[in-house]
C-alpha positions in Angstrom: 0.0 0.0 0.0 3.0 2.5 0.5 4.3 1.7 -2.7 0.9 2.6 -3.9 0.6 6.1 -2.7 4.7 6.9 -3.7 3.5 5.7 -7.4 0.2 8.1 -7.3 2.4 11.0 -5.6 4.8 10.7 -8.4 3.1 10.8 -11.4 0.7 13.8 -9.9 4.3 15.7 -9.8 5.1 14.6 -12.9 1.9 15.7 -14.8 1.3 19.3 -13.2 5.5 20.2 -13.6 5.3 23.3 -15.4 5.6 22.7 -19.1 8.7 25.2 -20.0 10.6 22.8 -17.8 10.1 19.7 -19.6 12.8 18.2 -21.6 13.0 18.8 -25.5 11.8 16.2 -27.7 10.8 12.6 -27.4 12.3 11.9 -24.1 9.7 14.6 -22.6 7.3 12.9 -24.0 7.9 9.6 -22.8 8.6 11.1 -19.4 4.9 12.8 -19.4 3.6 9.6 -20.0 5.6 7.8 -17.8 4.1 10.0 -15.1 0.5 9.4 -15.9 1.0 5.6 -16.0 2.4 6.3 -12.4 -0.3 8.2 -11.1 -3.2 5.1 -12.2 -0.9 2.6 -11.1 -0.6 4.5 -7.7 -4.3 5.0 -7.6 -5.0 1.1 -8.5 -2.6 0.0 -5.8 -4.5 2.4 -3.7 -7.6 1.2 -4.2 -6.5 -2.6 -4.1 -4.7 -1.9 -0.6 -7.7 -0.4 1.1 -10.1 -3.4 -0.1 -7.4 -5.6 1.4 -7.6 -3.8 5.2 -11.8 -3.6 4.8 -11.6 -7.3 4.4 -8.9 -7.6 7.2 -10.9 -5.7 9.8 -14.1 -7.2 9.2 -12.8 -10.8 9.4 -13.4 -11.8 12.9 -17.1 -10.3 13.3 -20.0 -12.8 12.3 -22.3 -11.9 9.8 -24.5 -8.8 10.5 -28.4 -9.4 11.8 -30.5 -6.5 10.8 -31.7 -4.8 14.4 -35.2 -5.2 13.6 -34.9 -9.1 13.0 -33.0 -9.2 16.7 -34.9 -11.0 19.1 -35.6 -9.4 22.7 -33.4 -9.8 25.6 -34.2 -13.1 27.2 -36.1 -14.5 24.7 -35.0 -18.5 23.9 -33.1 -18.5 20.2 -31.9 -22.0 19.0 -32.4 -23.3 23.1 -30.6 -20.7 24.0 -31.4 -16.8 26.5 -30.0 -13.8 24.7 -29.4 -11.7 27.6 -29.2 -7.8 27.1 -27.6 -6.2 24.3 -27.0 -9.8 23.1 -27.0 -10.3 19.1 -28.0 -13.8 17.3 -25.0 -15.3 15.3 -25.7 -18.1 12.7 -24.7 -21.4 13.6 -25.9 -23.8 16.0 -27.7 -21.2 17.9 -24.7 -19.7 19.6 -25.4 -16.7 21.2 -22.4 -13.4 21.2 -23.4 -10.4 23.4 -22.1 -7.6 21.4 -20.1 -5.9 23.6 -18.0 -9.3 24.4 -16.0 -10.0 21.7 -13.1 -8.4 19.5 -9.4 -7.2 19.9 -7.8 -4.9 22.3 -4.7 -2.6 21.1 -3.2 -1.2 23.9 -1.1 1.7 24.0 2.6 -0.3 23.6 1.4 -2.3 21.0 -0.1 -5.5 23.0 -3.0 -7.3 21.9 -5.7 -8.8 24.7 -8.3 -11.0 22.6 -11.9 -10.6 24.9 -14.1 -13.5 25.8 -16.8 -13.5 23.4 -20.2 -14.7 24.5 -19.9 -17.3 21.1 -16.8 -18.8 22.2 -18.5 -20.2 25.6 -20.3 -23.3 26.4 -24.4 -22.5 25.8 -27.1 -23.0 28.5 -28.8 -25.7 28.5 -32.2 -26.7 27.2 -34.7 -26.3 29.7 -36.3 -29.5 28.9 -32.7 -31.5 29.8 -32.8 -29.9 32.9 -34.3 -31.7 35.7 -34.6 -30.9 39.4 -33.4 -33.6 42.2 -35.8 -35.9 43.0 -35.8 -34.9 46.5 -36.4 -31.4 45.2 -34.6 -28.6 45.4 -34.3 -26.0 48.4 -32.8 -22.7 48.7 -33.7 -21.1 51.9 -31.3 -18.3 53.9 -31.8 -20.3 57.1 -33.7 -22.9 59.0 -36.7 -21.7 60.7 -36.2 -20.5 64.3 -37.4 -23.2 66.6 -39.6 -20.7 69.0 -42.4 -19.9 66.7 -45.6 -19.1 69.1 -48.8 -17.2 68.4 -48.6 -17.6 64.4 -50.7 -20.6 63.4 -54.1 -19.0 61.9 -51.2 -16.7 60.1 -49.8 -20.2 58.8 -53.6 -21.5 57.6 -54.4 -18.8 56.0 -51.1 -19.2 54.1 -51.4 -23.5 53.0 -55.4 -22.2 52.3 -54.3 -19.3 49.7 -51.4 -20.5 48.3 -53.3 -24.2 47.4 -56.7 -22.7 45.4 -56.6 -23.4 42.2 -54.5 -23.3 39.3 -52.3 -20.5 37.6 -50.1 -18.1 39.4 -51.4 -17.7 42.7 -49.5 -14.5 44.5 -49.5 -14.0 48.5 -48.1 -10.7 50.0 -47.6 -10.5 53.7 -47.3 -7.3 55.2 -46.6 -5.6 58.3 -44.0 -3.4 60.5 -40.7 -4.3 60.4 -40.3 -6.7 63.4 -43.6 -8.1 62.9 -42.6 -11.4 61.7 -43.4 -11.5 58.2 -40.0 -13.2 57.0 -40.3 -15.4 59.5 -43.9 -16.7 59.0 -42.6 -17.1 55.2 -39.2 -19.2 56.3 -41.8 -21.4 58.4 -44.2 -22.0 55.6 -41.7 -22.5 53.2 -39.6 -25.1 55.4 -42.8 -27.1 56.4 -44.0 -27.1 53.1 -40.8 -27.6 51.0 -42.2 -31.3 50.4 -45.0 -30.4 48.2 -42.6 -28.4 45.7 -40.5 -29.5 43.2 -38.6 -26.3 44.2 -38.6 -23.9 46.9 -36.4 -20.5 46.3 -36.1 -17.6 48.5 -35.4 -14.4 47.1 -33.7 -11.6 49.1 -36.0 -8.5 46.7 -34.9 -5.2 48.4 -33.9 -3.9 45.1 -33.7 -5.4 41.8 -29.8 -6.1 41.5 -30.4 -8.1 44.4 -33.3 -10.4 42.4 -31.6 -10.4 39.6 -28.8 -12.2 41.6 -31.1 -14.4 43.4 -32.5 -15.5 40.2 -29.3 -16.0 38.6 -28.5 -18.5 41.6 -31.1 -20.0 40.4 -30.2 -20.4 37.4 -27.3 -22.5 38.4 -28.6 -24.2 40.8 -31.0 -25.7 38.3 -27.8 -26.0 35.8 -25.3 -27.8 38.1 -25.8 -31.8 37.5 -26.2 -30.9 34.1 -24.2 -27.6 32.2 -22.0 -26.5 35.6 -19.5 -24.8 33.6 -22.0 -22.6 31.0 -24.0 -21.4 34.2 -20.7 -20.3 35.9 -19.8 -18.4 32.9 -23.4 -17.2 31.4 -23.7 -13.4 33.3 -25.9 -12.2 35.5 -28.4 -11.2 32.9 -28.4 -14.8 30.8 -29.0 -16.7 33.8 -31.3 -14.5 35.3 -33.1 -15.0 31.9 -33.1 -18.4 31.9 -34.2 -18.9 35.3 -37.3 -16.5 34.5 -37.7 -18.9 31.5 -37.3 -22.0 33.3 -40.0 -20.8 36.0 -43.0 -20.0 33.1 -42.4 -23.0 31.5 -42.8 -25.2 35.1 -45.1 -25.9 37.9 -44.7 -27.0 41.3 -42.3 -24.1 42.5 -42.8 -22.0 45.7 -40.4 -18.4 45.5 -40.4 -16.3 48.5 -39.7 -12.5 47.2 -38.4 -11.4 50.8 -38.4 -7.4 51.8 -39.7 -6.5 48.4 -39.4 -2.5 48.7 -41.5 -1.4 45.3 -44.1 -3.6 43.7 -43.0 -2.4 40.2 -39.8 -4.5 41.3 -41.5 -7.4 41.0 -44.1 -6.5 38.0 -41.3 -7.5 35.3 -41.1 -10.7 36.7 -44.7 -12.1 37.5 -46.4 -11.2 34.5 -43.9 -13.8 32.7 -44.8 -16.6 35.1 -48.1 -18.8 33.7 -47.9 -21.1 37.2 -46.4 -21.8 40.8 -46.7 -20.0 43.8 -45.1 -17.1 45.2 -44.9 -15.3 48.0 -44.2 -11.8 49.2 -43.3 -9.8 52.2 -43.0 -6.1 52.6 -43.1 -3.0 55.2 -44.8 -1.6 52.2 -48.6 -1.8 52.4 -49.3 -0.4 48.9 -50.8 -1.6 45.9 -50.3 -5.7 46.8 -54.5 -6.6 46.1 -53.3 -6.1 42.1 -50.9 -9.4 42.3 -53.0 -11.3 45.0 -53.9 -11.3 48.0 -52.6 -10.0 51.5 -52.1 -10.7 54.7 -51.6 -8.0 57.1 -49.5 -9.3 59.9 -50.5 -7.8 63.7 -48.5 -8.0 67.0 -48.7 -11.5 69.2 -51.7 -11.6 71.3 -50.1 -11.0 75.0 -50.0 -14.8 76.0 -48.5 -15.1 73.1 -46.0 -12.4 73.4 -44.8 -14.0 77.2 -44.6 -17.4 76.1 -42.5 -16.2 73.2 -40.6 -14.5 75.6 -39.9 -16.9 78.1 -38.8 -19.9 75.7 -36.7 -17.8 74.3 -35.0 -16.9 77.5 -34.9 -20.7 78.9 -36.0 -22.4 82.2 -39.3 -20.1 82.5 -40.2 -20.9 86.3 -36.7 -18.9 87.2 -38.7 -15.6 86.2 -41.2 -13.7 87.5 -44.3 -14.2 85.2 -45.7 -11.0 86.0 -42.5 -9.5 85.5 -42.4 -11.0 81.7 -45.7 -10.2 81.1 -44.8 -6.2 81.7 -41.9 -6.7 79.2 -43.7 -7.8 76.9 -46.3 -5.0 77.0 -43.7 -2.6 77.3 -42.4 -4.1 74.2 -45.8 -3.9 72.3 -46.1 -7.5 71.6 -43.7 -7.4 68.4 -42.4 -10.6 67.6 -38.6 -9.3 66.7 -38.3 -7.5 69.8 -39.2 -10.3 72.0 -37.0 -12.3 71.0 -34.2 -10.0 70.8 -34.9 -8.9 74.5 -35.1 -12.8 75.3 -31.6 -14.1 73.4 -30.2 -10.7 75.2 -31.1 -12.2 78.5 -30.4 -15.6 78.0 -26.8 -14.6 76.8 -26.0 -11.8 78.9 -24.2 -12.3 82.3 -26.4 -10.5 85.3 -29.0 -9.8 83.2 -32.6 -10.7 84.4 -36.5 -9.3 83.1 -35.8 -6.3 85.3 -32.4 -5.3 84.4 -34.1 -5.6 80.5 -36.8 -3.6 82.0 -35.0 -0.5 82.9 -32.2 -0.7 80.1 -35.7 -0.5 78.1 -37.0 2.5 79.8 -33.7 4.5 79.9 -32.5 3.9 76.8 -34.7 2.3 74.3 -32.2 2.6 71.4 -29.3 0.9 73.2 -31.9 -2.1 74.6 -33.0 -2.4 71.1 -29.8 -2.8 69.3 -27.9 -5.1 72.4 -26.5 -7.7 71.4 -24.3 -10.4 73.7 -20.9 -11.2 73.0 -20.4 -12.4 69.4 -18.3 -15.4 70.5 -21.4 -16.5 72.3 -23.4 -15.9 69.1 -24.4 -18.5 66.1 -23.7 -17.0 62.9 -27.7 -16.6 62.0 -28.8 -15.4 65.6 -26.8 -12.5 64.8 -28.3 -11.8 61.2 -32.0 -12.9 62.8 -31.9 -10.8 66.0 -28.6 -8.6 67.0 -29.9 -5.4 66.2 -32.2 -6.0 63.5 -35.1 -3.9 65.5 -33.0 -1.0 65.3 -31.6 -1.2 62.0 -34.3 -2.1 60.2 -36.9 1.1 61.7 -33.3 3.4 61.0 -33.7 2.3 57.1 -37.4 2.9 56.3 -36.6 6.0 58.5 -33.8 7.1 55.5 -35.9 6.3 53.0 -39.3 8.1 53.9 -37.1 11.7 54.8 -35.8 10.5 51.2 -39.4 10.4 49.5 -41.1 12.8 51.8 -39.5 15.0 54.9 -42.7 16.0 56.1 -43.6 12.1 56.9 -40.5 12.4 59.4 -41.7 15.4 60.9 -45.1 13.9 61.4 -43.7 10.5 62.8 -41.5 12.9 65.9 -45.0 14.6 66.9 -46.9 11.5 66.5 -44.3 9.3 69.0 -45.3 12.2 71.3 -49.2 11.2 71.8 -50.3 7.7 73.2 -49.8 5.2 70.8 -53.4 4.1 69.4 -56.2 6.1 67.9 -55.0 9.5 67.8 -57.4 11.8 65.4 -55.9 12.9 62.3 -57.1 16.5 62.7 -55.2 16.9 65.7 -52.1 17.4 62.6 -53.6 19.3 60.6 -52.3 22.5 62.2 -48.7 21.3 62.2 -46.3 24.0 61.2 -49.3 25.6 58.9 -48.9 22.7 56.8 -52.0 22.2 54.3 -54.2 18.8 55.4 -53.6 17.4 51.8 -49.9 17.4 53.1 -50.7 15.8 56.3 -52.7 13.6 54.9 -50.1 12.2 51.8 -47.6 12.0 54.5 -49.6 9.9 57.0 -50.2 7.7 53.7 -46.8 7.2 53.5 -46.0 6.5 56.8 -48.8 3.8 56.8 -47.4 2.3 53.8 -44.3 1.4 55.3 -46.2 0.2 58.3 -44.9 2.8 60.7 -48.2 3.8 61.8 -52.0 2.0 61.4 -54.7 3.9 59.8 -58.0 3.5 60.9 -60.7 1.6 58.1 -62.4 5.1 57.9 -58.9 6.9 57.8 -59.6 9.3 60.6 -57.4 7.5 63.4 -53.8 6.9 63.2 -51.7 4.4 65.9 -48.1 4.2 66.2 -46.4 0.9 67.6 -44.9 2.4 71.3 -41.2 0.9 69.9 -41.2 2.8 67.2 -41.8 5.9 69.2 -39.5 5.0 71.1 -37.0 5.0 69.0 -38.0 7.8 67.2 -37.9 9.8 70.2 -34.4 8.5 71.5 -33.0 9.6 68.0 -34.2 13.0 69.0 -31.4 15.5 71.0 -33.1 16.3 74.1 -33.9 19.9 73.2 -35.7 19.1 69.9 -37.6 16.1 72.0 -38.9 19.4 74.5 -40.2 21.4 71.2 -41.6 18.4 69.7 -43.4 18.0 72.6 -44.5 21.3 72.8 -45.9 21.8 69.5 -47.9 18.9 70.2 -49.2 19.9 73.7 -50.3 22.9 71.4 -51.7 21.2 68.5 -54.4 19.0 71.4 -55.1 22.3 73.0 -56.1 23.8 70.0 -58.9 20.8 69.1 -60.3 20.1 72.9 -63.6 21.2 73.1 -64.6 24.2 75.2 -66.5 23.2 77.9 -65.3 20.4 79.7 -68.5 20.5 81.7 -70.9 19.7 79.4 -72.0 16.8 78.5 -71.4 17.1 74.6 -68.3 17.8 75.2 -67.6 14.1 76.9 -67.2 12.4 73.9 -63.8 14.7 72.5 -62.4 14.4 76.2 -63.0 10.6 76.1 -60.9 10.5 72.6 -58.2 12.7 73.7 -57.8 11.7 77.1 -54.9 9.1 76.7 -53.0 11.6 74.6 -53.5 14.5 76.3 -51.7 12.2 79.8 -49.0 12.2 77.3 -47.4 15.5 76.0 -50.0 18.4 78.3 -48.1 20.2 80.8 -49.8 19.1 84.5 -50.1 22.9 85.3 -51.7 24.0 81.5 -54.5 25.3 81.7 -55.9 22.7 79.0 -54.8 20.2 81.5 -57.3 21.7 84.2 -59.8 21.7 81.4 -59.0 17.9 81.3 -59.0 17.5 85.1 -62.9 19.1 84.9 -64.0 16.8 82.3 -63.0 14.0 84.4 -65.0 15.7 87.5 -68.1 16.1 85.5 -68.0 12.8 84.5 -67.2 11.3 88.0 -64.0 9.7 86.9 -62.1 10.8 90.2 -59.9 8.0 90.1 -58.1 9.4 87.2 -58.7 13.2 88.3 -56.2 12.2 91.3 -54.0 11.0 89.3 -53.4 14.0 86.9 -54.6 16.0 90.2 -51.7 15.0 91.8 -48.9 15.5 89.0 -50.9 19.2 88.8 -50.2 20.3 92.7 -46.4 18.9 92.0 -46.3 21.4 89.1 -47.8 24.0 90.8 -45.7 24.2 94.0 -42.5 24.1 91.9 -43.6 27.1 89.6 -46.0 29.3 91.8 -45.1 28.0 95.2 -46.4 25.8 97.8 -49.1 28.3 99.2 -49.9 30.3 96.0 -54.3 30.3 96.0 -54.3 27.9 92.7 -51.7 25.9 94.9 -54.5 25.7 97.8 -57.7 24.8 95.4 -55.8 22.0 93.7 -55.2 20.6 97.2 -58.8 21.2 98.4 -59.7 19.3 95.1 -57.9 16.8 95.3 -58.4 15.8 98.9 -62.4 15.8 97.6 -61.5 13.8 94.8 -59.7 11.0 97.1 -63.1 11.1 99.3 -65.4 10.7 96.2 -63.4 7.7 95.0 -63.7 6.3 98.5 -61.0 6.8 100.1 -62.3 8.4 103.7 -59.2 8.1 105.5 -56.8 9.8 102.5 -59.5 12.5 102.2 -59.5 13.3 106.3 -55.8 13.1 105.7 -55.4 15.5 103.3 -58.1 17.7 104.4 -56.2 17.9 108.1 -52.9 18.6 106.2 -54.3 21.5 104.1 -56.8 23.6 107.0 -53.7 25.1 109.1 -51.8 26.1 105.9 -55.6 27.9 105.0 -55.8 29.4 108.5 -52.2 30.9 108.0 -52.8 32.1 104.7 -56.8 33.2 104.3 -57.5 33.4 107.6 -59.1 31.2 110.2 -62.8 32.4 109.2 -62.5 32.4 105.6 -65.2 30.8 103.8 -62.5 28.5 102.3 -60.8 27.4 105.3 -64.7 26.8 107.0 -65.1 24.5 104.2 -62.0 22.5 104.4 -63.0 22.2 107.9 -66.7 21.1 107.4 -65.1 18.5 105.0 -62.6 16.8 107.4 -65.7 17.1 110.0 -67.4 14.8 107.4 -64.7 12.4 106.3 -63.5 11.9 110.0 -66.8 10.6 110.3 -66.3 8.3 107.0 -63.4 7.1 108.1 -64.4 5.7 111.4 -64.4 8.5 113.6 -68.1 9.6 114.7 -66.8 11.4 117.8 -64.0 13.3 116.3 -66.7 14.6 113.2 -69.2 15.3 116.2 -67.0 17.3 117.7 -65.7 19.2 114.8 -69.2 19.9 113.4 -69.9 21.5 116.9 -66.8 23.7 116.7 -67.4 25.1 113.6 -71.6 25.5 114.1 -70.3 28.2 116.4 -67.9 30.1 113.8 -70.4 28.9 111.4 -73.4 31.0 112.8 -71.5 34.0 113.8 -69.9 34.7 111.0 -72.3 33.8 108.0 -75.8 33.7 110.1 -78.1 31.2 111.6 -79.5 30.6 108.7 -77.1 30.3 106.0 -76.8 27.1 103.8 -73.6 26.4 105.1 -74.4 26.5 108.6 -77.6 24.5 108.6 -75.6 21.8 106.3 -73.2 22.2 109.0 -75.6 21.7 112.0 -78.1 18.6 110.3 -74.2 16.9 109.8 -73.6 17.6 113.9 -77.0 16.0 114.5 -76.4 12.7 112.9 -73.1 12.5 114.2 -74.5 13.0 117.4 -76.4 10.4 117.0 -73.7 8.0 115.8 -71.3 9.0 118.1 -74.0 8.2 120.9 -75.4 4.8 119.2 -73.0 3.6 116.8 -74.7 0.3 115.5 -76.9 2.2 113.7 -74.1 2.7 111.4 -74.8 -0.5 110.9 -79.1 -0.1 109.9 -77.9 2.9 107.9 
């Protein structure tokens, strides 16, 4: 080819010289022609050269297949799965993925021929394939051997997954913790005798399928094309397990954690029959693939026996004591056995030590975890901090998707954990309701929080609040908390004392115990609902936290000091209680005679009612003669015949009378 273009280069000179320049005669001439010879013989060795290096270069490559006559990735060509960006070369079938074959140059010359898809050993046939006759079984783990409180979960399972023929889909859903892997791992395991081929599929994301599947793939190959399944990538084996699935039956696969349904859409509408079943923290959009089973906390007996078998030798603990762990851990299934491994492994630690880690640290007693060398390598996969870690991940990816779903979750671990009215949020941070209301969906999707049927009622699990809270700095816990004392206030109804109001006290009592200040004044609104209603079991309870509130911030003889006393000293009386109200009232008429004086109208009624519960408690002498001490005061200062004193003297009669003949206590 150089000789070629030196030829063509010449004779152009020789042509184009200028002509005053060329030799005289018939030398000239034959030197003019001698140059155009040159130039098409330059140009014919040009010409033949670059046909030469066409044919050179397009040697190795197999004929061309028009794009449009390219079958789809994964489709089978000759018995063979063209995997993405494959291309169909004649011959046998063979399969070359276009971007696998050729010839490196490097820079210094070296040549590195690439592995070309043709050049492999094919998969096999799917009908050459065949599957162990004592089946085939891929699960992560065996099934824990505590399993308690699950069996109509398990039922409803065999009875869905065994109607009729065709695909038949079952999603199980729930919090994370709930159990839902685990019911799956124990249905599979039980079960793994009526399949010709159980699979479990870790589905978080779809590289993680994809890799599953292609497990598959040569699982399926290994008694019969080892080496082609060890080589075929990701995307061919995938493929061909996909393919191997729609074209057999009798197959359970588990699609475990699956975190979008349009993961898994790809996949199922290829499959024509088998069984497969799904869990997810994601409650969304499962009734279009089948149907679903929304997984729920153990029932309590369930939740201690889980407890204590987990933990060993049950009659060394305190029933009652596992009974308030397990409440205190809400029942979840993950937890429990977390808390119960913890113990059982821990040195020292006992239900109460769990008890208080629990209370004072809920993060830490979440994600404890004994000494690894005392671990099996699944426990630690299974339980060691799995609680924690898993809430912490949905956590990322809802502030990912929406950060107002976060914001909601930190005021909702703030309220009591069940049945919390959804316009309680709708003031939050002047946030529209539509917002609220797509963030709550959110939430519920991931199974942070339970909606209500008719969507007006949202309940949190008490762990996940807890662990929301703990991830909280102290300060932003205090202004969570107070933007949702503020957001109750502003929907408690205005008049505790009336009977139409009962009905919004009743529903926003629990969570107004949980984030109103005891001294607020929509706490006294509370503490007057519950006296209209006669609940004064309950009004000494928040009466109680009030008058500690009050004493620190006003003082312990401030007036609003004094009536919260006086109340609840009557309260204590009305819920029977005689000898707590005499107590009380005896504790609170010297500090009135100090303050208001001995003949305030105030300090004459504390005194009329210690008179009467004196009397209550046993003591008809002592109420005779402090009704006939204060008749006296009584009559001078507000008249003979004032209410008060004639209350005052009928009361010194019948205690008379008591006092004088006291078995007719007794009649009476």
């Amino acid at each position: 080819m150089v000789v070629a273009v030196v030829l063509l280069a010449a004779g152009l000179v020789g042509f184009f010289a200028d002509p005053l320049h060329l030799p005289e005669g018939l030398l000239g001439v034959l030197d003019q022609r001698a140059s155009v010879i040159g130039m098409f013989v330059g140009i014919a060795g040009l010409l033949v050269a670059g046909a030469a290096l066409l044919a050179q270069l397009r040697s190795p490559f197999p004929p061309s297949v028009p794009v449009s006559a390219q079958p789809p990735a994964g489709q089978i060509v000759g018995g063979q799965v063209l995997g993405p960006g494959a291309v169909s070369a004649s011959g046998a079938g063979a399969v070359a993925t276009g971007s696998n074959h050729g010839v490196i140059v490097t820079g210094d010359g070296a040549l590195i021929t690439m592995t070309s898809a043709a050049s492999r050993p094919p998969l096999p046939a799917m009908s050459v394939v065949t599957v162990p006759s004592a089946g085939l079984v891929g699960l992560p783990r065996l099934p824990s051997a505590v399993f308690i409180g699950r069996q109509q979960d398990l039922d409803v399972l065999e009875r869905t997954l065994s109607a009729g023929p065709g695909v038949i889909t079952q999603a199980v859903v729930g919090l994370g913790g709930i159990g839902k892997s685990e019911l799956a791992l124990q249905y599979a395991h039980h079960h793994r005798g009526v399949y010709r081929l159980v699979w479990w599929v870790a589905a978080e994301d779809p590289e993680q399928i994809q890799a599953a599947l292609a497990a598959l793939c040569r699982a399926l190959c290994a008694g019969t094309a080892p080496t082609a399944a060890a080589q075929a990538t990701e995307a061919e084996a995938e493929a061909w397990a996909l393919a191997w699935l729609a074209a057999s039956g009798g197959w359970l696969v588990v699609f475990d954690n699956v975190e979008d349904i349009d993961h898994l859409q790809p996949y199922l509408g290829r499959l024509i029959s088998g069984h497969v079943l799904i869990t997810s923290r994601r409650d969304i959009g499962w009734q279009e693939l089948g149907t679903v089973l929304r997984l729920g906390v153990l029932s309590r007996p369930a939740a201690v026996a889980l407890l204590l078998q987990t933990i060993g030798a049950p009659a060394a603990f305190d029933p009652a004591l596992a009974e308030e762990l397990a409440e205190e851990l809400g029942e979840l299934p993950l937890a429990l056995k977390q808390a119960g491994t913890y113990i059982a492994r821990t040195p020292g630690m006992d239900l109460a030590g769990y008890l208080r880690l629990l209370r004072t640290a809920p993060r830490q007693a979440l994600a404890a975890d004994p000494d690894r060398s005392q671990a099996g390598p699944h426990r630690r996969g299974e339980v060691g901090r799995v609680v924690a870690r898993v809430w912490a991940v949905s956590g990322a990816r809802i502030a990912q998707m929406d950060p107002l779903a976060v914001r909601v979750l930190e005021v909702l671990a703030c309220y009591a954990p069940d049945d919390l009215p959804c316009e309680v949020l709708y003031g939050l941070d002047g946030i529209e309701e539509t917002a609220i209301l797509k963030a709550l969906g959110l939430l519920a999707s991931y199974s942070m929080i339970n909606q209500s049927p008719d969507g007006r009622r949202v309940s949190v699990h008490r762990l996940v609040q807890a662990v929301t809270l703990s991830s909280m700095s102290e300060h932003e816990r205090a202004a969570t908390r107070a933007i949702a004392a503020e957001l109750l206030q502003s929907v408690l109804p205005p008049d505790p004392e009336r009977s139409s109001s009962w009905p919004g006290y009743a529903q926003l009592l629990p969570h107004a115990r949980a984030v109103l200040a005891p001294d607020s004044p929509a706490m006294e609104s509370v503490i007057d609902y519950l006296d209209a209603r006669r609940d004064y079991r309950t009004a000494h309870i928040l009466q109680r936290h009030r008058i500690t509130a009050l004493h620190e911030k006003l003082g312990p003889e401030h007036p609003e000091t004094l009536n919260a006393r006086f109340n609840l000293a009557l309260w204590s009386g009305e819920d029977g209680d005689a000898a707590r109200a005499r107590d009380q009232f005896a504790a609170l008429v010297p500090v009135l005679e100090r303050v208001l004086g001995p003949e305030h109208p105030n300090t004459l009624t504390t005194r009329a009612n210690l008179a009467l519960y004196s009397g209550k408690a046993g003591d008809a002498v002592g109420a005779r003669d402090q009704y006939a001490a204060l008749v006296s005061v009584l009559e001078r200062v507000s008249g003979s015949e004032h209410p008060a004193t004639v209350t005052a003297r009928d009361n010194l009669a019948f205690w008379t009378k008591l006092a004088k003949w006291p078995f007719l206590r007794l009649l009476g």
